[in-house]
C-alpha positions in Angstrom: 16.2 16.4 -22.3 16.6 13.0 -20.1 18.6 9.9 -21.8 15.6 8.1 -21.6 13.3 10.6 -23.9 13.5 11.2 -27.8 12.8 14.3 -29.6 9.4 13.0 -30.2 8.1 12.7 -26.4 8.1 8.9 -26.9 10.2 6.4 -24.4 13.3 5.2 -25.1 11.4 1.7 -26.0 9.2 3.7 -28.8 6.3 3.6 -26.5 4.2 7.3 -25.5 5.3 8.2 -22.5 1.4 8.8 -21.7 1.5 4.6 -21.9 4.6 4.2 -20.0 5.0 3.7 -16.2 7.6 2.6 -13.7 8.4 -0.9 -12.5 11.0 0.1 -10.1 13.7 1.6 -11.6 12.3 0.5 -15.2 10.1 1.6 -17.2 7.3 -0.6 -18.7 3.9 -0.3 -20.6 1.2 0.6 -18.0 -0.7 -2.4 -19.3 1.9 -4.7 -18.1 2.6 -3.3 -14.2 -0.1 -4.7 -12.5 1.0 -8.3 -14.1 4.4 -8.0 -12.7 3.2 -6.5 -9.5 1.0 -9.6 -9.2 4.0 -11.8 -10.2 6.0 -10.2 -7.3 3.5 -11.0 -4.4 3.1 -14.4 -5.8 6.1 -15.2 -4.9 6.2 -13.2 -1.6 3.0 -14.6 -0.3 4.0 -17.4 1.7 7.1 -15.8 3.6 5.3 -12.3 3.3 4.9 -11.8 7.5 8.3 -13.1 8.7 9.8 -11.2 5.8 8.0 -8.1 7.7 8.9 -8.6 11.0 12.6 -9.0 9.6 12.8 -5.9 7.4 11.8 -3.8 10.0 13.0 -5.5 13.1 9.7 -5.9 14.0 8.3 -2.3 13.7 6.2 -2.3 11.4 3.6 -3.3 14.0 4.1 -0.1 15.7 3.4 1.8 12.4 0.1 -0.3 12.2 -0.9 0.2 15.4 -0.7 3.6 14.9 -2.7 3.9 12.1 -5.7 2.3 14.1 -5.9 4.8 16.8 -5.6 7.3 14.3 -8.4 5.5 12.3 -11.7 6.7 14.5 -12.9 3.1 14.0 -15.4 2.0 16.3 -18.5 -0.3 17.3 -20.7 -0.5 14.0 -18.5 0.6 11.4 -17.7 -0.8 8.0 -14.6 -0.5 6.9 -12.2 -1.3 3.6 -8.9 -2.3 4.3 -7.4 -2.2 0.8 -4.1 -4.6 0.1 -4.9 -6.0 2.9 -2.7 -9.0 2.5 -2.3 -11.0 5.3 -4.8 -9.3 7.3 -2.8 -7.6 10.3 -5.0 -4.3 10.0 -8.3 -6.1 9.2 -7.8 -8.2 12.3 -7.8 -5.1 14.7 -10.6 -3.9 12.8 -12.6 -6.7 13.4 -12.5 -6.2 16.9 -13.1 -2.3 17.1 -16.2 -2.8 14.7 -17.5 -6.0 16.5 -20.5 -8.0 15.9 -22.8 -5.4 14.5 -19.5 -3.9 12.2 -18.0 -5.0 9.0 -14.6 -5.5 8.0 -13.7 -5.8 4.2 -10.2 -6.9 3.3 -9.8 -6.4 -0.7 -6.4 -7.6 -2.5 -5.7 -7.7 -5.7 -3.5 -10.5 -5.5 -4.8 -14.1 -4.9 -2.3 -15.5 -3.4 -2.3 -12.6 -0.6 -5.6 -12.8 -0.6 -5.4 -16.8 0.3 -2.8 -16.3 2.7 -4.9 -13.6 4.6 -8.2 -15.7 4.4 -6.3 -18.8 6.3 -4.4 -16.8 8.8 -7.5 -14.8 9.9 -9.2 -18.0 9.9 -6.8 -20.2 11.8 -7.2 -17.2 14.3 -11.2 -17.7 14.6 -12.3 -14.1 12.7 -14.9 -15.0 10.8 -18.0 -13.3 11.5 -18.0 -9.6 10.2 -15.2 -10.0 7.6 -15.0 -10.5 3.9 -12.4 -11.0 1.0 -12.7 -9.8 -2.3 -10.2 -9.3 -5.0 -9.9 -6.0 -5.8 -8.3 -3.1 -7.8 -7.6 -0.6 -6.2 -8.2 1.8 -8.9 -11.6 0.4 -9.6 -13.2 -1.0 -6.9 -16.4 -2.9 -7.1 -17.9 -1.0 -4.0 -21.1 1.3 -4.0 -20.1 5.3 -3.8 -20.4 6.1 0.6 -20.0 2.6 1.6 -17.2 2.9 4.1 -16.6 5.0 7.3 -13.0 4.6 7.0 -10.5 3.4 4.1 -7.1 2.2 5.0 -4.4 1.0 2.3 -1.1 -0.2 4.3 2.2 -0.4 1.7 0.2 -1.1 -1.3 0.1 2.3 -2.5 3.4 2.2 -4.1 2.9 -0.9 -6.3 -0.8 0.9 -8.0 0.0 1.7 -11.7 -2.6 5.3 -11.0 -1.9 6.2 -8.1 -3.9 9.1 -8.6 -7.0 7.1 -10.1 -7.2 4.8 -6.6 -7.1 7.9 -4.5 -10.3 9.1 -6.3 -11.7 5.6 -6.2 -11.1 5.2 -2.4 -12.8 8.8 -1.9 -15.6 7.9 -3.8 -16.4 4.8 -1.4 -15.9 6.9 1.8 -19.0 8.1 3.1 -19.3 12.0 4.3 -16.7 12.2 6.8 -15.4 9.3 6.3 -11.2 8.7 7.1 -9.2 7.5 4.1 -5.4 6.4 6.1 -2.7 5.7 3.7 0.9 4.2 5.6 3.6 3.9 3.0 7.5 3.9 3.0 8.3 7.6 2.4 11.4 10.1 2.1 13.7 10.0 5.6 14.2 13.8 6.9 17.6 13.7 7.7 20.4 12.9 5.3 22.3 10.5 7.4 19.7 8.4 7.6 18.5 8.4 4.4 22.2 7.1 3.2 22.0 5.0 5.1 18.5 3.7 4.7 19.2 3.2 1.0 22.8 0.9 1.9 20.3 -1.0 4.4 17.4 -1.5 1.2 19.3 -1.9 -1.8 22.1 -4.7 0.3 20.3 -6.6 3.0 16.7 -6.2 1.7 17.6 -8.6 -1.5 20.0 -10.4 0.5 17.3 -11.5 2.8 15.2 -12.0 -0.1 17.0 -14.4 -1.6 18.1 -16.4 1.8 14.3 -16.3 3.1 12.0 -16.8 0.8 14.8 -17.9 -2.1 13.8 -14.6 -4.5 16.0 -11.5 -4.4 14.7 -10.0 -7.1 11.6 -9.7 -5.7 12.9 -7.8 -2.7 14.6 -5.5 -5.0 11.9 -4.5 -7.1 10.0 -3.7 -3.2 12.8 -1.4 -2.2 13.1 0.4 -5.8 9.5 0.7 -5.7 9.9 2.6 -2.5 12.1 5.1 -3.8 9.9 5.6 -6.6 7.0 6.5 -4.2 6.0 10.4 -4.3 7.2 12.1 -1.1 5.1 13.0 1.8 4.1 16.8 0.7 3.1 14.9 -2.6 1.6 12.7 -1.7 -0.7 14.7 0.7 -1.4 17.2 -2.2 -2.5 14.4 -4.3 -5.0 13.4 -1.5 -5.9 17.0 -1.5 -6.9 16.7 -5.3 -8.6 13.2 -5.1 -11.1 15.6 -2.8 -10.2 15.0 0.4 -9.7 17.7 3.3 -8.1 18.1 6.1 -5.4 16.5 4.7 -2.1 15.7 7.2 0.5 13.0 7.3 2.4 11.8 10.7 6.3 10.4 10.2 7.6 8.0 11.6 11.6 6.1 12.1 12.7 9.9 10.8 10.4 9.6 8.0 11.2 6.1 6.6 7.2 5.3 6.8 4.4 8.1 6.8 0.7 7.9 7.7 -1.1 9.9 5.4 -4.8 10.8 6.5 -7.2 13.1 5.0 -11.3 13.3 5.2 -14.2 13.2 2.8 -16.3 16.3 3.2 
C-alpha cells in the first residue's frame, strides 16, 4: 500500500482517489487543477517566449518546426492549434493554409490567449485566424471540423488527459492528423540525471530571476515528470480512436511528437 493511500481507497486528504489528481508532485481535488493551472500561466504569460527560448537554448523552435512538416497542412485547410499560447505554431499555419484556410488558436487561459492575440497581431496575421478560449477537454467545436489538431506542451497541465484526446478526435475530420509535442522520458540514463539536475535547479532559478516567480517554474518541470511516457502516451492515442499511431524523439527523448490519424 503507498503512504499516500488508506485502507479505504481514499487520499491521504480524505478525498476518493476517483476525485483526486496531480498538481505536480501534489495531489489535489480534480475540481481545483485547472484553477491552479490557470493561476500558473497567469503569471507566466508576459515572460512566456523569452522564458522558452531560455529553457531550451532556443530549441524548442526546432521541435516546432518539426511538428509542421510533419503536420500535412496545406493551402485550404482548417486547422485547431490547442494551447496555443503565444501563437508560434498558429503563425506557421497561417501561412501554409493561406487566404482560403483557417487557423484556430484555442487557450484556455486568457492571459495566454491575450498575449497570442497581440503578438500575432503586431505581426500583421489577421485574416484567416481566430481565438477562442477553450478546454481542451470540451471543446466548443462541431464533430469533423478540423484537418489537422495540434496541442504543443499543454498536454501535461489537462486534468483528463484521456477526455481531451477523445475530444480532439472527435473534431478531426476522416483522416484528419491529431500532433501532440510534449516533454517526455530521455532514453538514456545519463541524460535523464542530468535533465532532472538541469529542471528541478536552473528551471526555478530562472523563474524567479526572469519573470520574478519560481514557483511557477517548478510546478512546469514537476508537471513534466508527471507526464505519461511516450509508449503511454501513444497507447492512450490508440484508445481515444486514433490509428496509425507513432511518436518521433527528440534531444534523446527530452520532447516527443506524438501523431496518430482519425480513420
Amino acid at each position: 500500500m503507498s503512504e499516500q493511500q488508506t485502507p479505504t481507497g481514499q487520499a491521504a486528504n480524505g478525498q476518493n482517489q476517483d476525485d483526486v489528481t496531480h498538481f505536480g508532485f501534489r495531489n489535489v481535488p480534480k475540481s481545483q487543477k485547472a484553477g491552479q493551472v490557470a493561476e500558473v500561466f497567469h503569471s507566466v504569460a508576459g515572460k512566456y517566449d523569452l522564458m522558452n527560448d531560455l529553457m531550451s537554448m532556443g530549441i524548442h523552435r526546432l521541435w516546432k518546426r518539426f511538428t509542421i512538416e510533419l503536420s500535412g497542412v496545406r493551402t485550404g485547410h482548417q486547422v485547431l492549434d490547442i494551447a496555443g499560447g503565444t501563437g508560434d505554431l498558429t503563425m506557421k499555419f497561417s501561412d501554409l493554409v493561406g487566404p482560403t484556410g483557417k487557423v484556430v488558436l484555442a487557450d484556455i487561459n486568457a492571459s495566454m490567449l491575450q498575449v497570442g492575440r497581440s503578438r500575432l497581431t503586431d505581426r500583421g496575421y489577421a485574416g484567416n485566424i481566430e481565438y477562442v478560449q477553450a478546454d481542451a477537454e470540451h471543446l466548443p467545436f462541431p464533430d469533423n471540423s478540423f484537418n489537422a489538431v495540434s496541442i504543443a506542451f499543454g498536454l501535461r497541465n489537462v486534468t483528463d488527459k484521456d477526455q481531451a484526446l477523445r475530444d480532439m478526435t472527435r473534431v478531426l475530420k476522416p483522416g484528419g492528423k491529431l500532433m501532440v509535442l510534449e516533454f517526455s522520458k530521455p532514453t538514456n540514463p545519463l541524460l535523464s540525471k542530468a535533465y532532472d539536475t538541469y529542471s528541478f535547479s536552473a528551471l526555478p532559478l530562472m523563474g524567479q530571476l526572469i519573470a520574478g516567480d519560481s514557483e511557477s517554474y517548478k510546478y512546469l518541470a514537476e508537471s513534466i515528470r508527471m507526464h505519461p511516457d511516450q509508449d503511454t502516451l501513444k497507447g492512450m492515442m490508440e484508445n481515444a480512436g486514433l490509428v496509425n499511431c507513432k511518436y518521433h524523439n527528440m534531444t534523446g527523448g527530452i520532447v516527443a511528437l506524438h501523431v496518430g490519424i482519425k480513420p
